[in-house]
C-alpha positions as CSV (number, residue, x, y, z in Angstrom):
1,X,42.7,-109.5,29.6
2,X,39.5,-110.4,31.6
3,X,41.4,-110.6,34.6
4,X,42.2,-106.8,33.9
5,X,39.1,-106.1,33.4
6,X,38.3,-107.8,36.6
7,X,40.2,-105.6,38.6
8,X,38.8,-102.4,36.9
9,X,35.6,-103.6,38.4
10,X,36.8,-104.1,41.5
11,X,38.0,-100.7,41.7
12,X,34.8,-99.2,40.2
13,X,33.2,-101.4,43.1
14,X,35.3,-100.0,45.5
15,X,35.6,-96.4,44.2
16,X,31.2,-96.6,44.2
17,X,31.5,-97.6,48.1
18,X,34.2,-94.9,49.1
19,X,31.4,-92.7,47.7
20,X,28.3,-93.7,49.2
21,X,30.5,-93.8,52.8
22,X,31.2,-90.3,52.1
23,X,27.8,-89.4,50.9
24,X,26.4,-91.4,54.0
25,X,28.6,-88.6,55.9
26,X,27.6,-86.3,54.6
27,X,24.1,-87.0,55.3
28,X,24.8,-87.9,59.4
29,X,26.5,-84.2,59.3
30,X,23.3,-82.7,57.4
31,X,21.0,-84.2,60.2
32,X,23.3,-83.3,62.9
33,X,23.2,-79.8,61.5
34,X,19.3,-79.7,61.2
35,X,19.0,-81.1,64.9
36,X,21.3,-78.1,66.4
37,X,19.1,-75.7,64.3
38,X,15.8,-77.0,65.5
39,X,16.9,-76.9,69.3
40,X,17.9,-73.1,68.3
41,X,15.0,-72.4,67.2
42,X,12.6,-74.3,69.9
43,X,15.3,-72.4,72.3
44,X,14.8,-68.6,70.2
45,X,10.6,-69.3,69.8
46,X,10.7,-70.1,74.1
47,X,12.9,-67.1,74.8
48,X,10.1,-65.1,72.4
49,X,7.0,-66.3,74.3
50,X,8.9,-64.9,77.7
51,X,10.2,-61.7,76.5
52,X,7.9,-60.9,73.7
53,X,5.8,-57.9,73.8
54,X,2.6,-57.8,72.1
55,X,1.3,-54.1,71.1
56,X,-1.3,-53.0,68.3
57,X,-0.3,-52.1,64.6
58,X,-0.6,-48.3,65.2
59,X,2.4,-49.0,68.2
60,X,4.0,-51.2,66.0
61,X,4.1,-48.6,63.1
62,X,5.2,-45.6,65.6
63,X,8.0,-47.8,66.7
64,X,8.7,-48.6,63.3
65,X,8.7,-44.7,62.2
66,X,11.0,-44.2,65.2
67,X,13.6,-46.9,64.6
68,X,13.6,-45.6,61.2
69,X,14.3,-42.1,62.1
70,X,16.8,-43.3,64.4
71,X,18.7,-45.1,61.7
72,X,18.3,-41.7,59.4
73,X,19.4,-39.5,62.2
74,X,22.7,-42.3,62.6
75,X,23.4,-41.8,59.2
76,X,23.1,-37.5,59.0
77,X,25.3,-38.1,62.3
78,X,27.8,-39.4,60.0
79,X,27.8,-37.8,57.3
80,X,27.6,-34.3,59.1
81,X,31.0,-36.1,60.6
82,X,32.5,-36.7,57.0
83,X,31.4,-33.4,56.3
84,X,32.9,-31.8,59.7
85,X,36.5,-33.5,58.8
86,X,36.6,-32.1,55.0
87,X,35.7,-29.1,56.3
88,X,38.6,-28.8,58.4
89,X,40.2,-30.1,55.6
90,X,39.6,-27.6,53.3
91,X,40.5,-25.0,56.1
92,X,43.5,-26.3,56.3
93,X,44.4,-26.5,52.6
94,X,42.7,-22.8,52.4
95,X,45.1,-21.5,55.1
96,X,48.6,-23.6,53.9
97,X,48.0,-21.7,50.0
98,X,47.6,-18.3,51.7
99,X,50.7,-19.3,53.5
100,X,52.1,-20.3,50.4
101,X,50.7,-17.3,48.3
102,X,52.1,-14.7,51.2
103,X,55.5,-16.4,50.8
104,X,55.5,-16.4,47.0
105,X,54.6,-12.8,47.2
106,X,57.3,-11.6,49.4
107,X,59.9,-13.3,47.2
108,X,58.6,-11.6,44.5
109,X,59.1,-8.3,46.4
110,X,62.4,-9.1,47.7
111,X,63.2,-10.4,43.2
112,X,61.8,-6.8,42.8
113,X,63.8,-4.8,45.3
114,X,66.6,-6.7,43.6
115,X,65.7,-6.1,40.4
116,X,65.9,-2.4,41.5
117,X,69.0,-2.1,42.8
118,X,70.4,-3.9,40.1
119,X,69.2,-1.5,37.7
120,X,70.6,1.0,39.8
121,X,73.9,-0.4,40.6
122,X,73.9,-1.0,36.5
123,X,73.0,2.9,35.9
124,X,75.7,4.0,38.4
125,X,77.9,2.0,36.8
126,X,76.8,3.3,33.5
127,X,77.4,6.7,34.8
128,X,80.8,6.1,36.0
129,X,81.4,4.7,33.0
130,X,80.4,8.0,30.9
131,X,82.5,9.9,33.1
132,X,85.8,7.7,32.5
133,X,84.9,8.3,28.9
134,X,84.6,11.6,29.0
135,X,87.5,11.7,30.6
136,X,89.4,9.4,28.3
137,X,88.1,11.7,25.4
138,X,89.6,14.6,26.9
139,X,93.1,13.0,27.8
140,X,93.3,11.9,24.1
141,X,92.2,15.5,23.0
142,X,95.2,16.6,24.9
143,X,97.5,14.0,23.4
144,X,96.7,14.3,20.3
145,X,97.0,18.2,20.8
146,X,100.6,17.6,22.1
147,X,101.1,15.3,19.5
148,X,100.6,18.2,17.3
149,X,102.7,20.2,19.2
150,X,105.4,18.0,19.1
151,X,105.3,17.3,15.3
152,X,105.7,21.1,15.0
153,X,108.5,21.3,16.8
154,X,109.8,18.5,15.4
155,X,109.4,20.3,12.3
156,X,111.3,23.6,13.5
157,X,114.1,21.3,15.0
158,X,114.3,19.9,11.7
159,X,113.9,23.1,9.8
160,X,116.6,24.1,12.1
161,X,119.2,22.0,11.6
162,X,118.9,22.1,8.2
163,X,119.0,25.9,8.0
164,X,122.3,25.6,11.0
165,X,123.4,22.5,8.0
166,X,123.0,25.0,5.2
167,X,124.5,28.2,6.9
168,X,127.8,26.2,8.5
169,X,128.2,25.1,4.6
170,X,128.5,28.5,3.3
């Protein structure tokens, strides 16, 4: 058992020094970093002191004013642009409804010119109808007339041959 235990030292030992090598890395790449930001900033503060401007705080505040204003007027720029395209967005949308409303409307005059002539073609038809009727009315008027006429001289042929039947008998 100890010599178990021995090795779980051993790799606490050597677990501890894979650490501090990495930490130790770490710490060279830290330092490298801070030596590349120093020589940019001794390289930025020497490209300052040549190209640097020095002017009063009323300049400095006029500038300031005007670079703000300039940044106010980029942003109105854009949004006057935002505006300009839903504009011609809603123009177009405006125009494709009264498209769409003029072409709604004429098939609703063409449904209604339809209608029309339906209801015409139905009253003509209605009419023609009356007439046949009429028509139909008067041909049965005239059958059943004949029909009449017919019974009666049915009756008289009848009447007949029974008077000829009676009178041969005597």
């Amino acid at each position: 058992m100890w010599h178990m235990f021995h090795l779980g030292e051993e790799r606490g030992a050597m677990a501890e020094k894979e650490k501090e090598k990495a930490g130790g890395e770490r710490w060279k790449a830290a330092i490298v970093n801070l030596s590349e930001m120093s020589a940019n900033l001794d390289s930025l503060q020497k490209i300052l002191a040549k190209k640097a401007v020095f002017v009063d705080d009323d300049t400095f505040s006029k500038a300031s004013l005007i670079a703000e204003q300039a940044r106010n007027i980029k942003a109105l720029e854009q949004r006057v642009g935002t505006l300009e395209r839903e504009l011609d967005a809603s123009i177009a949308a405006a125009a494709r409804a009264r498209s769409e409303k003029r072409q709604a409307e004429a098939a609703q005059r063409a449904a209604e010119l339809r209608a029309q002539d339906v209801a015409k073609e139905l009253e003509n038809t209605t009419k023609v109808f009356e007439l046949h009727m009429e028509e139909l009315r008067r041909k049965q008027e005239e059958i059943s007339k004949k029909d009449g006429e017919i019974k009666v001289l049915e009756a008289i042929i009848q009447t007949l041959s029974r008077n000829g039947s009676t009178a041969s008998e005597d």
